[in-house]
N, C-alpha and C positions, 0 to 999 in steps of 0.2 A: 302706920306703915303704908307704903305708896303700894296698888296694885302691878304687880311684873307685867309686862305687854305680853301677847301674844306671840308665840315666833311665825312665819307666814309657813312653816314645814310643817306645822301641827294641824294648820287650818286646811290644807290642800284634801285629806282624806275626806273633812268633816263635808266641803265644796263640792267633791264628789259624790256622797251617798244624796246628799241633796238633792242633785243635777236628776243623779237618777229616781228618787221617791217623784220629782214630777216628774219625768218619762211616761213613769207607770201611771200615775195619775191621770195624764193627757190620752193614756190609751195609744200608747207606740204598736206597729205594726206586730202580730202575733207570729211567735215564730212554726211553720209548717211540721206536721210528724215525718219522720223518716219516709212514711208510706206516701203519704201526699204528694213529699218532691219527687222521686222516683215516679208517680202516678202521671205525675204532670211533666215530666220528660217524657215519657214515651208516649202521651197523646197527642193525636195528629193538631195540630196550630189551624184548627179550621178559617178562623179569620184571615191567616196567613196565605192561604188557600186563595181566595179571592178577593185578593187583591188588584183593584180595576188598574189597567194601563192610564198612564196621564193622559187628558184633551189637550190635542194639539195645540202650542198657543198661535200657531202661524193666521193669519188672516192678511188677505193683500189689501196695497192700499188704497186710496178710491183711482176708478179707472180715468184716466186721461190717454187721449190718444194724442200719438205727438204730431205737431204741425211742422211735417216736412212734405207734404204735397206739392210736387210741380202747379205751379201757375202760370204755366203759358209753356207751348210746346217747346220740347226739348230740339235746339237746333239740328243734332246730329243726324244724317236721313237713314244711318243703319237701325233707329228706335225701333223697334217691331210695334208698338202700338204709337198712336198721335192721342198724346191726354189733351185734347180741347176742352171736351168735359168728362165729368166723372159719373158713372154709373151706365154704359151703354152698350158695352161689348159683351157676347155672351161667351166668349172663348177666347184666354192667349196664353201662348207659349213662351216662356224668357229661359235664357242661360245665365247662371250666377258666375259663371265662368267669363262671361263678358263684359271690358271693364269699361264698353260705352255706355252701359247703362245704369250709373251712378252708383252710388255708394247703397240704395236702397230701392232695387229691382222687384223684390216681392211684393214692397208696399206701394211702390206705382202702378204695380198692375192691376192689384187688388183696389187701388184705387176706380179704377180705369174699368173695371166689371160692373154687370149688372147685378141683381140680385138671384141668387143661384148660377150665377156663370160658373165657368171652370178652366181653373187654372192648372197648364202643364209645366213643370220644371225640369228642364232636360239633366241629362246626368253626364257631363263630361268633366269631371274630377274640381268640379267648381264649388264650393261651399258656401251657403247663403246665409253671412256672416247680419243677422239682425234679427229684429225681432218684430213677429208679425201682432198686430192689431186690425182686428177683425169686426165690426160692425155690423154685417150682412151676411143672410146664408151664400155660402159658396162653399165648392168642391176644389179643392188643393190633391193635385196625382203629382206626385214624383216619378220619373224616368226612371227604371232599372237601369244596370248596366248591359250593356250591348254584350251578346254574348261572341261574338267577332273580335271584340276590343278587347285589349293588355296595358297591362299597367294601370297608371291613375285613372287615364277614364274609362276604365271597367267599374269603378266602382257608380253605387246608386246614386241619388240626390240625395243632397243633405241638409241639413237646416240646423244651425251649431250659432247662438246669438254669443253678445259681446259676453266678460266676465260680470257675473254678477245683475242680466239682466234676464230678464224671463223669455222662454222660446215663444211661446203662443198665450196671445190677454186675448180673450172675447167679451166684449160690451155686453152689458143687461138687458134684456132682453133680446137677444137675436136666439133666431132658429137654427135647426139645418146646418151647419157648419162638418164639413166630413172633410178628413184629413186621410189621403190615400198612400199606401206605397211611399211612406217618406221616411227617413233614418234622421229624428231628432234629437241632438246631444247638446248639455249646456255639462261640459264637465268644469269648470267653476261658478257654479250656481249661486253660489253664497244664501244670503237670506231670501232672494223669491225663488218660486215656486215653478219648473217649466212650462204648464200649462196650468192657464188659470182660466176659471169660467164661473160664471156667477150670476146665478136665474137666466140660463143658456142653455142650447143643447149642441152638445158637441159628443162629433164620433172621430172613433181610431179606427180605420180598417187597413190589414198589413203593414202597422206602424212599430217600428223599433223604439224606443225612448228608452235612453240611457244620461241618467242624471245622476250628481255629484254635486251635494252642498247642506243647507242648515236647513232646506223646507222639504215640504213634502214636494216628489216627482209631479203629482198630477193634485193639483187641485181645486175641487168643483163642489160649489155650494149653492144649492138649489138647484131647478133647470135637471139635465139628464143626461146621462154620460153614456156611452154605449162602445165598446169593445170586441172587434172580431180578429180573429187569427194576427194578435199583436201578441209584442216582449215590451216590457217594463220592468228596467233593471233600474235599481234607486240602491245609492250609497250614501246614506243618511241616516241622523239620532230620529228623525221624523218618519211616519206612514210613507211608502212609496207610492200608495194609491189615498189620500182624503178627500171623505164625499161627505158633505155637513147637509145632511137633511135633503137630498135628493134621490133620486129614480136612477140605480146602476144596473147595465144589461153586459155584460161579459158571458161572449161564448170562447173559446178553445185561445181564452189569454193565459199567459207566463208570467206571472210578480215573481224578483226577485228582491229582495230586499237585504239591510243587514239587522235592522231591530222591531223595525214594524212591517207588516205586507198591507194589508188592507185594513182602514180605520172609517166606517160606515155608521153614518144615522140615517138608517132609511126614511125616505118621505113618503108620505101616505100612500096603497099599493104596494104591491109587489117589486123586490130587487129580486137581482138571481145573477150566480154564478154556475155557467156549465160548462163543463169538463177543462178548469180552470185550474193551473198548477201555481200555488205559493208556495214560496219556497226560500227559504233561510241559507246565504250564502256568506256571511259573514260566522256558522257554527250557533253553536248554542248561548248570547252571549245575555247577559245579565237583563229581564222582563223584559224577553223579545216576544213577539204576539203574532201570529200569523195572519189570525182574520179579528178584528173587534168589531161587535156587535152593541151598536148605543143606542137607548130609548130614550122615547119623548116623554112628556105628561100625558099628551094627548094627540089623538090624530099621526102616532109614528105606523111606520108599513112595517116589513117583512122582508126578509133577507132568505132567499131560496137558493142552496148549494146541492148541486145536484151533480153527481161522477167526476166529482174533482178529489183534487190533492195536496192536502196541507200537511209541511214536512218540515224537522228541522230544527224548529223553534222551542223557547223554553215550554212555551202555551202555543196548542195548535189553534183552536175558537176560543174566547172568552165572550159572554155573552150578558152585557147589563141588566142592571134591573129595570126591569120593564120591556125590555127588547125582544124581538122575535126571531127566531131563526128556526128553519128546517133543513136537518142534513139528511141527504137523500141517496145512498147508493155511492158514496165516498169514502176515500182512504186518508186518514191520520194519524200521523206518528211524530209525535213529540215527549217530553218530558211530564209534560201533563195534555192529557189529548184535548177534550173540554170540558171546561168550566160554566159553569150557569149560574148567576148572582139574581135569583129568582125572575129571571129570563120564561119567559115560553118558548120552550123549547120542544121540538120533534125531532128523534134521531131513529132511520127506518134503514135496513139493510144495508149497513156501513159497518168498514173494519177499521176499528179504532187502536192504537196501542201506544202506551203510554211509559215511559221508565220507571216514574214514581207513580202514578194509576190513570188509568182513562179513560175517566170522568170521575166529576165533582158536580152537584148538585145542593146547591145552600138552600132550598125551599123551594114553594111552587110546585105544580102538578107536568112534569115532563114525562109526555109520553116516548117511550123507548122499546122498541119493536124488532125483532130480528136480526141484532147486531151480535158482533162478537169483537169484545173486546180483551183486550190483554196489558199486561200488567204481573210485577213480582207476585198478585196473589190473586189475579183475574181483574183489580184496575178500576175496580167503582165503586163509587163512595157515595153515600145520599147522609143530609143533616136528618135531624129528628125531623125539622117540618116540612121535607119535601114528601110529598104524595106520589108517588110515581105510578105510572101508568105501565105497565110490565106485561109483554108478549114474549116468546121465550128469545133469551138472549145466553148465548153461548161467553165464558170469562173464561181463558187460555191463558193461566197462572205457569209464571217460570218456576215458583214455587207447589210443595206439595198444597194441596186444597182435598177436603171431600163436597165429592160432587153434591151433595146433599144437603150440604149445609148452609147454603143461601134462601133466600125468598121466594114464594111461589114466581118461576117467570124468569131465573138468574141462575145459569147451570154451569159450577165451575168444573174444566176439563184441567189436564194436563197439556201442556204446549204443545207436545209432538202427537196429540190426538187430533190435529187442526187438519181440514180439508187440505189436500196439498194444492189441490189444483186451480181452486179459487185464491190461493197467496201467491202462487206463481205463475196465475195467466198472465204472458204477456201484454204489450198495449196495441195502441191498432196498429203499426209499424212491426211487431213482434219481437222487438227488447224490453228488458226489463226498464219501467219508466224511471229515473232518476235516479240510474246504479241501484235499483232494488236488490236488497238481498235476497234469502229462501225465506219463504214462507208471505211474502208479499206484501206484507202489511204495508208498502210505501206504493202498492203499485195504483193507478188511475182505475177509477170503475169503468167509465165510456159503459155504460147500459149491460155489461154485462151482472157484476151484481154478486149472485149467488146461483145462479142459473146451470150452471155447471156442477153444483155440489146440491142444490137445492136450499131453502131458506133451514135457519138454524130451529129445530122444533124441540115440544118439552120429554123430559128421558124417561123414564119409564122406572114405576114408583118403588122404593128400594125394596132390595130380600127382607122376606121376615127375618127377626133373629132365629141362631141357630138354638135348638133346644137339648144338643145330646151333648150329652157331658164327659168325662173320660175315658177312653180307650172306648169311641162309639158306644158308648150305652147311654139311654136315655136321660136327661138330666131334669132335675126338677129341683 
């Protein structure tokens, strides 16, 4: 007798238990008890938490300055300056508005200066359609508008270069470079950068910069950047402000940004931000960052924020590992206020508040000192290895909380137990800074602080339990 074949419907079962005896054998992934997954839904995603913002990839490319320099005086006799040579005049005034002086008026004059000369650009509705390159310290003042004049030339000087080319390049190594009273716009920026500097020091004082494209609004790598009573409005995936390993002095500046405000690796020394407003005007939108805080290996400085205000954004500070920052008498209000990724950190008399909590703390010894923070349940979070360094800090829960049940140092309140008058002090003008609501958590410090209510101090050690037991009698 011949053996019958096999039918292939008989063998599928046999293929199967098979399949699975090696499963089991190779040690396939174990499956979780009911408790476990529920355990691990409702714990907070700490790693999720800090999550660093990307390093910019932007970087310019090597500096060339371009050769259009007049070579031999311009014929026409209305030229306000004679370029015979270059570098000699310490003072000249040009109009971009006048079209005998060629297609590139800013850069012939700048030509045409000494070193620290100073150049005035009048303002009669002329715009200075190019891009400057700068090699030498000098001083750039734009003209206000006349307050006589109407219409176009009421407005300031401007400085707006071609699509897609940069407003202001400074060479390596030049000093001293200050840029005054001047309204600079590149609203098609594309891939560079408005202001680029690199092992330079360049200032903004009463400067507007309004940029639109793929890079960052200002960016300066080495060298030192300094900012006074300027606006920087940046419509970009990119930082509005990147400083790759430099010295940033900002007093009483405005970042507006739509995903990043400020992106900082301090260079050795002290940075510092005072009474500085960042500010998120594109909404809450997906790892937006207000201020970032990057370290070195070695030799990185210090990032010092001092009565300013960062608002808006998904993340108000994130602060790397390694990196330093000190907040100082500051107001934060974001979704997550700060984060620390084993950062040194100081956080002293600042009102911080957060949607989902305000602070996070992954490790490291962060000292945190008479703040008050808020949050659905008071707002702060520390991992098992952070050390914290704890002076008494007030947590102003939308949620119930007892006051008692935090760490020596960390006293949660009820929301409407909040100073009212330190949330609602005005700013120095006497409105609310930046549509603040009640209770002011978005409003600017400017030195005032807590000064008004006094610093947040420790509460006073709970009641004993009660000891009497039904209908007042004694209980035991």
């Amino acid at each position: 007798m011949t053996a019958q074949p096999q039918r292939p419907g008989r063998l599928l079962p046999l293929i199967g238990a098979a399949f699975a005896v090696l499963a089991l054998s190779l040690g396939g992934p174990a499956q979780a008890y009911p408790d476990a997954r529920v355990d691990a839904q409702i714990r907070p995603n700490f790693g999720g938490l800090i999550t660093p913002p990307l390093r910019s990839p932007y970087r310019p490319n090597q500096w060339r300055k371009p050769d259009h320099k007049p070579k031999r005086p311009h014929p026409h006799p209305s030229r306000p300056h004679p370029p015979l040579q270059g570098g000699y005049l310490n003072s000249l005034s040009i109009d971009c508005a006048d079209p005998n002086l060629g297609p590139y008026p800013v850069s012939d004059a700048l030509w045409a200066l000494a070193d620290g000369g100073v150049l005035f650009i009048r303002a009669r509705g002329g715009v200075c359609r190019e891009t400057l390159y700068i090699d030498r310290p000098v001083t750039i003042i734009g003209e206000s508008g006349s307050a006589f004049a109407t219409g176009p030339d009421s407005q300031p000087a401007k400085l707006s270069p071609p699509a897609g080319a940069p407003c202001i390049r400074v060479a390596p190594g030049t000093r001293g470079v200050e840029i005054r009273d001047l309204v600079i716009e590149a609203d098609q920026g594309g891939r560079s950068a408005c202001i680029e500097a690199v092992d330079a020091e360049i200032a903004l004082v009463n400067t507007y910069v309004r940029y639109a494209g793929e890079a960052a609004a200002i960016f300066v790598s080495g060298g030192r950047l300094i900012g006074r009573q300027s606006t920087i409005e940046a419509r970009t995936n990119d930082a509005a402000v990147l400083v790759d390993t430099a010295t940033l002095d900002f007093a009483q500046v405005r970042i507006a940004a739509d995903v990043r405000g400020l992106d900082i690796t301090p260079a050795a020394g002290e940075s510092r931000l005072l009474q500085v407003g960042v500010v998120a005007e594109g909404g809450t939108l997906p790892g937006s960052t207000g201020v970032t805080v990057r370290g070195l290996r070695s030799g990185g400085g210090k990032l010092v924020v001092r009565n300013s205000y960062v608002g808006g954004w998904i993340t108000g500070l994130y602060v790397d590992r390694g990196a330093k920052l000190e907040l100082i008498r500051s107001r934060v209000r974001a979704r997550r206020g700060v984060i620390s990724d084993w950062g040194e950190v100081v956080v002293r008399e600042s009102a911080i508040w957060g949607d989902e909590y305000g602070g996070y703390f992954a490790g490291g010894a962060p000292v945190i000192e008479h703040n008050r923070w808020g949050g659905p349940r008071g707002g702060l979070l520390f991992d098992s290895q952070t050390r914290p360094a704890l002076a008494p800090n007030y947590l102003y829960a939308t949620d119930q909380c007892d006051p008692y049940a935090q760490p020596q140092g960390l006293y949660c309140q009820s929301f409407g137990a909040g100073p009212l008058q330190a949330f609602t002090a005005p700013d120095a003008y006497g409105q609310p800074a930046y549509g603040a609501p009640a209770y002011g958590w978005s409003h600017d410090g400017y030195e005032r602080g807590y000064q008004m209510d006094g610093a947040p101090v420790a509460l006073p050690p709970p009641p004993p339990p009660s000891r009497r037991g039904l209908f007042g009698r004694p209980g035991y």
